[in-house]
N, C-alpha and C positions, 0 to 999 in steps of 0.2 A: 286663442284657440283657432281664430279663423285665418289666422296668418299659418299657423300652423298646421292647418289643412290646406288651403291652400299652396304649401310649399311641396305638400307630401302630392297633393295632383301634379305640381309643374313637375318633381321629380317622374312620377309615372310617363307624363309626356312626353319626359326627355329618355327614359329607356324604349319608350314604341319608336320614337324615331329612330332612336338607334337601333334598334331591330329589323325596321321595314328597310333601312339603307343597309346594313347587312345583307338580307334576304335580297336587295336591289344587285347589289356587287356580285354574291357568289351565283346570282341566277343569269348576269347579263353572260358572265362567262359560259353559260351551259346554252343558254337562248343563242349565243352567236353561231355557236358551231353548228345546232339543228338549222338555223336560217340560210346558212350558208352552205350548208350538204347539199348534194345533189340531189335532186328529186324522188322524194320519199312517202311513198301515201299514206305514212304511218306518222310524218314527223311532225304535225299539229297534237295527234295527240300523246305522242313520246314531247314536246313541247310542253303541253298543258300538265301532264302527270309529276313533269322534272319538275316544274314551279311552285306544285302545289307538296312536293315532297321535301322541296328546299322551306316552302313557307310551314310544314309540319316539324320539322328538324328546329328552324329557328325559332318558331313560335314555345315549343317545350324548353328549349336551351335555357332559360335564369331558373325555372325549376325543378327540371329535371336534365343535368348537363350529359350525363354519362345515354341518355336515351335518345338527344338529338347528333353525338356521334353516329350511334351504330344506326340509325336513318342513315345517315349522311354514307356512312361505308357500304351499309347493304345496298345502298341504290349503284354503285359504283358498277355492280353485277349488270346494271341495264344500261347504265349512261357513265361512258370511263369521265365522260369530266368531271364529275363529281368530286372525284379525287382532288379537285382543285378547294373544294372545302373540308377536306380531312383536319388539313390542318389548321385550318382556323376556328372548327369548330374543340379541336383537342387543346389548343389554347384557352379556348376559353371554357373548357372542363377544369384544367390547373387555373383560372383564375375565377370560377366561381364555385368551386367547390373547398370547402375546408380537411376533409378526410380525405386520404390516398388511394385507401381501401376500395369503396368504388368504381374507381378508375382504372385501378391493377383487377378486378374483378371484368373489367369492362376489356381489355387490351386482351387480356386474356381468352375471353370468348370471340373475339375478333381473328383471335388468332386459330382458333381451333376450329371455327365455322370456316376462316380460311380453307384451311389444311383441306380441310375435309372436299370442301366444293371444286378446290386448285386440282390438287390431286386424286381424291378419290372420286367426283362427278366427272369433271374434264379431262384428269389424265394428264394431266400435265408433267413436266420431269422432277426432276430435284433441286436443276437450278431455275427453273422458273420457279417453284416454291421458295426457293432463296432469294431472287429477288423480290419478291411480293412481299415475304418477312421485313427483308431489308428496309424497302417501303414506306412500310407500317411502322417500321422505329426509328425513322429519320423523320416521316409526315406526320405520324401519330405520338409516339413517347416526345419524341425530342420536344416539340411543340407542348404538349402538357407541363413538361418541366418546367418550360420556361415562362408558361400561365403560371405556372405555382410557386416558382421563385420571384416572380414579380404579385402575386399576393404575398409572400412572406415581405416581400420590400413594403407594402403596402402594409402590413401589421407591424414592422418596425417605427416607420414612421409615425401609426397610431402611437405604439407606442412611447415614444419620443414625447409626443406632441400629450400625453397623459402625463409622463414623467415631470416635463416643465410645468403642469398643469398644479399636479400634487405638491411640486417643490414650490412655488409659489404660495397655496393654499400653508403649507407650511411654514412659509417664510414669514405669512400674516398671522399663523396662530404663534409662530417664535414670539415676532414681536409684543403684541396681546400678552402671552405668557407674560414675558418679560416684564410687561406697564404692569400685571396684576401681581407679579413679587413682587415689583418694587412699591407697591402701593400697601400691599401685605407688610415688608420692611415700615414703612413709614407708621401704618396702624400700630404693628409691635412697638415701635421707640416712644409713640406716641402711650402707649398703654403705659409701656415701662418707666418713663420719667414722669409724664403727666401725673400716673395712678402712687409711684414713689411720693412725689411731694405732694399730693394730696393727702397720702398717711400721714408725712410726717406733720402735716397744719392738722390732720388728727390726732396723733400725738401732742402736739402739743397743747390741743384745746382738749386731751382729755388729762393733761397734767395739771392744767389750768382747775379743771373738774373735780380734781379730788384735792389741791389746797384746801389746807386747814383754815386756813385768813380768809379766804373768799365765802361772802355771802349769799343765802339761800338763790336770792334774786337770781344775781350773778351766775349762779352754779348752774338754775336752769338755763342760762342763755347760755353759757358755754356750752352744755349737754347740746343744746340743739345744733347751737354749731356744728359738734364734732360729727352728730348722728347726719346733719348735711353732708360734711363732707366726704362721711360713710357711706350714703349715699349718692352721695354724687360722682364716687372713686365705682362703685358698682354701676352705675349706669355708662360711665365713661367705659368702662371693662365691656359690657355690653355693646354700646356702639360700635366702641372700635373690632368686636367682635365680627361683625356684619363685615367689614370692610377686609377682613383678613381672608386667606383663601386657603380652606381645606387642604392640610399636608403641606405647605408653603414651609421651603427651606428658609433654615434663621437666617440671618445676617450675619457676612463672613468680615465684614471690615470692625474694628473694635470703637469701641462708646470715644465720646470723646475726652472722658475721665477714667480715670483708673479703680482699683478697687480700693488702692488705698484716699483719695479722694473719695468716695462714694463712703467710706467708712467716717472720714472726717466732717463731710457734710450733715451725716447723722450724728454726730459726737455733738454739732453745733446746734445741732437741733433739740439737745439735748437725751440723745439715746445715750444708755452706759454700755461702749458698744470698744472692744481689742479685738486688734487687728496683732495676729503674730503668721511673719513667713519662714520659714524652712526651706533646705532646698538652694538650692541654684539659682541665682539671680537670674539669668536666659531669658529671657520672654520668651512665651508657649507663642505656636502657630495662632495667626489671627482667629481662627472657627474658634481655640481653645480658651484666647484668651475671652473673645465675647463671653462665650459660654459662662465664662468663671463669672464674668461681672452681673451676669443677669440672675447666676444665682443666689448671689452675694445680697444683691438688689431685691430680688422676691424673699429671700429669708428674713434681711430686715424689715421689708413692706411685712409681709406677716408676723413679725415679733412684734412692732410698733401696733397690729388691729389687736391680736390674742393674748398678747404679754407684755403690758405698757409695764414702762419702766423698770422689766429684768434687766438683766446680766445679758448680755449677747460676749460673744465668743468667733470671732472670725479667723478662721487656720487656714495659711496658704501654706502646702507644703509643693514644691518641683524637684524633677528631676527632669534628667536627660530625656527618660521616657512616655512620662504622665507628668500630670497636673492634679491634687488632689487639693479641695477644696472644701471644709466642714467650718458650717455655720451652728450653733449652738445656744439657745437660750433657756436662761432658767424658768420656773416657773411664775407668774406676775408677785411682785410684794401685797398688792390690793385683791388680789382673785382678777377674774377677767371682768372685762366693763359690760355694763349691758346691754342687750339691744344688738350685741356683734353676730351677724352670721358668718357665713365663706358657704362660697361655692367652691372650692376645689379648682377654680378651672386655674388657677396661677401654679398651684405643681403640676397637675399636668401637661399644661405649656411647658413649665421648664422642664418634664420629663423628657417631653419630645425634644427641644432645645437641643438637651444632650444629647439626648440619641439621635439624633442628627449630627450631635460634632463628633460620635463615635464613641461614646460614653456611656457609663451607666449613674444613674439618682435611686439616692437610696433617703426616705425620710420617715419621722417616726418620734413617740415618746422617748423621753429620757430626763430620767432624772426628776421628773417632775416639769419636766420642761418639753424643750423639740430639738432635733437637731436634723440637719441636711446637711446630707456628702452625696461629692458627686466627683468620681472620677475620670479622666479624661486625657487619653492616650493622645500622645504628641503625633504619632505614625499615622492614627484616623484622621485627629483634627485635620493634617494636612492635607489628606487624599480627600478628605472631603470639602477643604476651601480650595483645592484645585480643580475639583470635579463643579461646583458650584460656579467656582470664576470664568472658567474654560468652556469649549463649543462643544459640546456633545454631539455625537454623529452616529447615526446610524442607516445601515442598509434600508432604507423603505421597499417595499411591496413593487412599487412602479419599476425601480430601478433592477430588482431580480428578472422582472417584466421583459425591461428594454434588452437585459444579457443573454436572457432564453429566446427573444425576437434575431433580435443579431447569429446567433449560433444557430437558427433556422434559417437566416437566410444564407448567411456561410454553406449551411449543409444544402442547400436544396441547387445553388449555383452550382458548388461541387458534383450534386448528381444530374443537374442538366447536363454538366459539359462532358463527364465521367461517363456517365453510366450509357449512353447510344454508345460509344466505343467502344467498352468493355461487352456487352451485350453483343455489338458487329461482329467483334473479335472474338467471342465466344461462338457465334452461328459458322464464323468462319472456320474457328479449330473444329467445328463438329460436320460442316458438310466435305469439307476440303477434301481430308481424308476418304468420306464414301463417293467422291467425285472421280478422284484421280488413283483409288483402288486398283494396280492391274493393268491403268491403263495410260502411262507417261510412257510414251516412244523416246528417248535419248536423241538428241542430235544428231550425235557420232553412229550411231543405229541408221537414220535416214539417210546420212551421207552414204553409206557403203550403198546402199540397195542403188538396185541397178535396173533399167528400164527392162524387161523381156525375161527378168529372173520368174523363175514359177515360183509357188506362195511353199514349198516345201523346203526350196533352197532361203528364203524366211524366216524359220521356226524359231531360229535362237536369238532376232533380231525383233518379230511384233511382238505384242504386250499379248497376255491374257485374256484381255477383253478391252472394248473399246469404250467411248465416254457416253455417257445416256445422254447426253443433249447434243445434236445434231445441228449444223447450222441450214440458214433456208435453203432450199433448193431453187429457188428463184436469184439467190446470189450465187450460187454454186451449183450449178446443172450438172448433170452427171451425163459424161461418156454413153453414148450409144450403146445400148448390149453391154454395159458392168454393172459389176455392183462394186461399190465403196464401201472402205472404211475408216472410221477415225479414230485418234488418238490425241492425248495430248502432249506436252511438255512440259506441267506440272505447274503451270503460272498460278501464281497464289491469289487471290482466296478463291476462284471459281471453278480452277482444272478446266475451262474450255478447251475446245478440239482445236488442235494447232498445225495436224496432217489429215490430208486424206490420201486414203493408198487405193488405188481402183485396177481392179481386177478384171481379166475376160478370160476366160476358161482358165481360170488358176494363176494364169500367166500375167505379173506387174504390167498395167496397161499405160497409168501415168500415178506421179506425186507428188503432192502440193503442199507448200508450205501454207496454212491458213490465213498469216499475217500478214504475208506476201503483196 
């Protein structure tokens, strides 16, 4: 915990540095220009005020970004350098801000506090409002975009770097998985053969138990035996129950004997146990053929506890399609032995079994006796030892993550570089026209006029009206006793004046091309 507090102070540290050298940069630029003006009896405290207004802007900036902008612009009204942090503080509105909202809320009131102060306080023209705009969305928008397209680079890479994180984490629960089916597999084989020949040394020591020749003595020590090894097939069932894992798919590779062996073995043992198949010699898919033998296996393990020395009955019928399998025992010749319970859990396992190779178990009285079938489609078994055998794959969480990271940064690159130019181009299509309304002089217009012409011999040659933005007068003096006029020649996007025509009692006094 104390490493971990202390990491979380050095990180604090290292954002104050970063801040006070921030507020150090954008202030040295504003402190040069007052130190180095000319004599100002105001400029220590237009000095002192610009410092403490850059150190209010940067100090709010990580939590409130959109409030240490609009310091930084409003100040711009007293101190134009200011302007030199516009855009680095709208940078850093796109890079520590997560919503857009704020920010288009924020551009927006900049914009209109503009307007208002440009034009309706100072009076300014139309294209000084147009450039100011202009400004504002090359210093201010452009610069946020590309703070927020470089956060979005920044949550791609988180992302990324969770993704390998997850696939990893996954890659370890694969493997895990994998040791605890396979260890699930080995607990089944082990139930299944183990808990098989322990019946049949039950069987046999309860056939041993009901001889007629064998003596009392004798009879109880077989009895004990057998109830051992009844006991000892249930605790083994038990044990290996621990070691198996809830819903653990069967085992898709088949036993290493077949059913007809597995029937012969019991013949040997002395069960009176037919085997008849039907059907299609083919062997079924691997999932199907397990299947079969395990059922084959649990009906004789339970005829040998429940019904020593019936009749068993074992029917393989195939086709192309299925596999059908019924096991069939009569009722015991002696009654049943005593001292036998069941737990049930050996058809339930082979219920699941099957339904897992894609099958259904059906089991039940008959006859006086029991019988189990179980049928087991060739199309499922298959689909289900290929889906068993094979990599399963799926979209994870992370990875929808890293597609929806990436397609953010696509779009947000897209709107830094897009959207200033469509937006210029838009200010453009919209002042262009109220610029140059009325008032583009033609060339071939100026060429004719003629120095000493009166402004009546004019009429079908000047515009309507001339351009509202004026250039200085200190670059352009005007004639003794005129008055001028200008026009443009319709240069795009601004319409600036590109003649002046200067008049003295009516009469063409001189003409200027502005470019000139």
């Amino acid at each position: 915990m104390s490493f971990i507090r202390s990491g979380g102070q050095a990180g604090s540290w290292v954002k104050v540095l970063c801040d006070v050298s921030l507020w150090a940069v954008l202030s040295a630029l504003i402190a040069w220009d007052l130190i180095v003006a000319p004599a100002d009896p105001h400029a220590g405290w237009r000095l002192a005020g610009s410092l403490l207004l850059m150190a209010l802007a940067v100090g709010v900036g990580r939590r409130h970004p959109p409030v240490s902008l609009l310091i930084v612009v409003a100040s711009t009204a007293f101190e134009d350098n200011f302007v030199f942090a516009v855009p680095v503080m709208s940078y850093l509105v796109g890079l520590r801000m997560s919503r857009a909202r704020p920010a288009a809320y924020t551009f927006a009131l900049i914009a209109v506090a503009g307007t208002a102060l440009t034009v309706g306080v100072r009076g300014a023209g139309v294209t000084t409002w147009f450039f100011l705009t202009t400004a504002l969305l090359f210093a201010g928008v452009f610069p946020w975009l590309v703070g927020r397209h470089r956060r979005q680079q920044r949550a791609l890479v988180q992302a990324g770097w969770e993704r390998a994180g997850l696939l990893e984490r996954q890659q370890r629960a694969a493997a895990e998985r994998v040791r605890m089916q396979e260890r699930a597999r080995i607990a089944q084989d082990m139930h299944d053969s183990l808990g098989h020949d322990l019946s049949l040394i039950a069987l046999k020591a309860g056939g041993l138990e009901v001889a007629a020749d064998l003596d009392e003595r004798h009879r109880r020590a077989v009895g004990e035996l057998r109830a051992s090894v009844t006991a000892a097939t249930d605790q083994l069932a038990q044990i290996i129950g621990v070691l198996r894992e809830d819903g653990a798919p069967a085992p898709t590779r088949p036993a290493a004997e077949g059913v007809a062996d597995l029937v012969e073995r019991a013949r040997d043992a002395g069960m009176s146990v037919r085997l008849r198949s039907d059907g299609s010699p083919a062997p079924a898919p691997p999932m199907v053929e397990r299947a079969v033998y395990r059922v084959v296996q649990e009906a004789l393990t339970n005829a040998t506890r429940h019904a020593p020395r019936a009749a068993v009955t074992v029917l393989l019928t195939r086709s192309a399609e299925q596999t059908v399998v019924s096991v069939v025992n009569g009722p015991p010749p002696a009654g049943p032995l005593p001292g036998v319970t069941s737990t049930g859990s050996g058809l339930v396992g082979l219920r699941e079994r099957v339904r897992l190779a894609g099958g259904a178990l059906s089991a039940g009285p008959r006859d006086g006796g029991f019988e189990v079938t179980a049928r087991l489609p060739h199309a499922a078994g298959a689909a289900s030892a290929e889906a068993d055998e094979g990599v399963r794959t799926a979209t994870p969480e992370s990875a929808t993550r890293l597609r929806e990271a990436r397609r953010r940064v696509r779009r947000s690159l897209l709107v830094a570089v897009a959207a200033p130019v469509v937006v210029a181009g838009v200010l453009s299509l919209v002042y262009y026209p109220f610029a140059t309304f009325d008032a583009v002089l033609e060339p071939a217009d100026f060429d004719r006029m003629r120095i000493g012409q009166h402004r009546t011999e004019l009429r079908g040659l000047l515009p309507e009206r001339q351009v509202v933005e004026r250039p200085d007068p200190a670059d352009w003096p005007l004639p003794p006793g005129a008055s001028c006029e200008f026009y443009t020649d319709g240069n795009f996007p601004l319409g600036q004046a590109a003649y002046r025509l200067c008049f003295v009692e009516g009469r063409l006094l001189t003409k200027d091309r502005m470019s000139d």
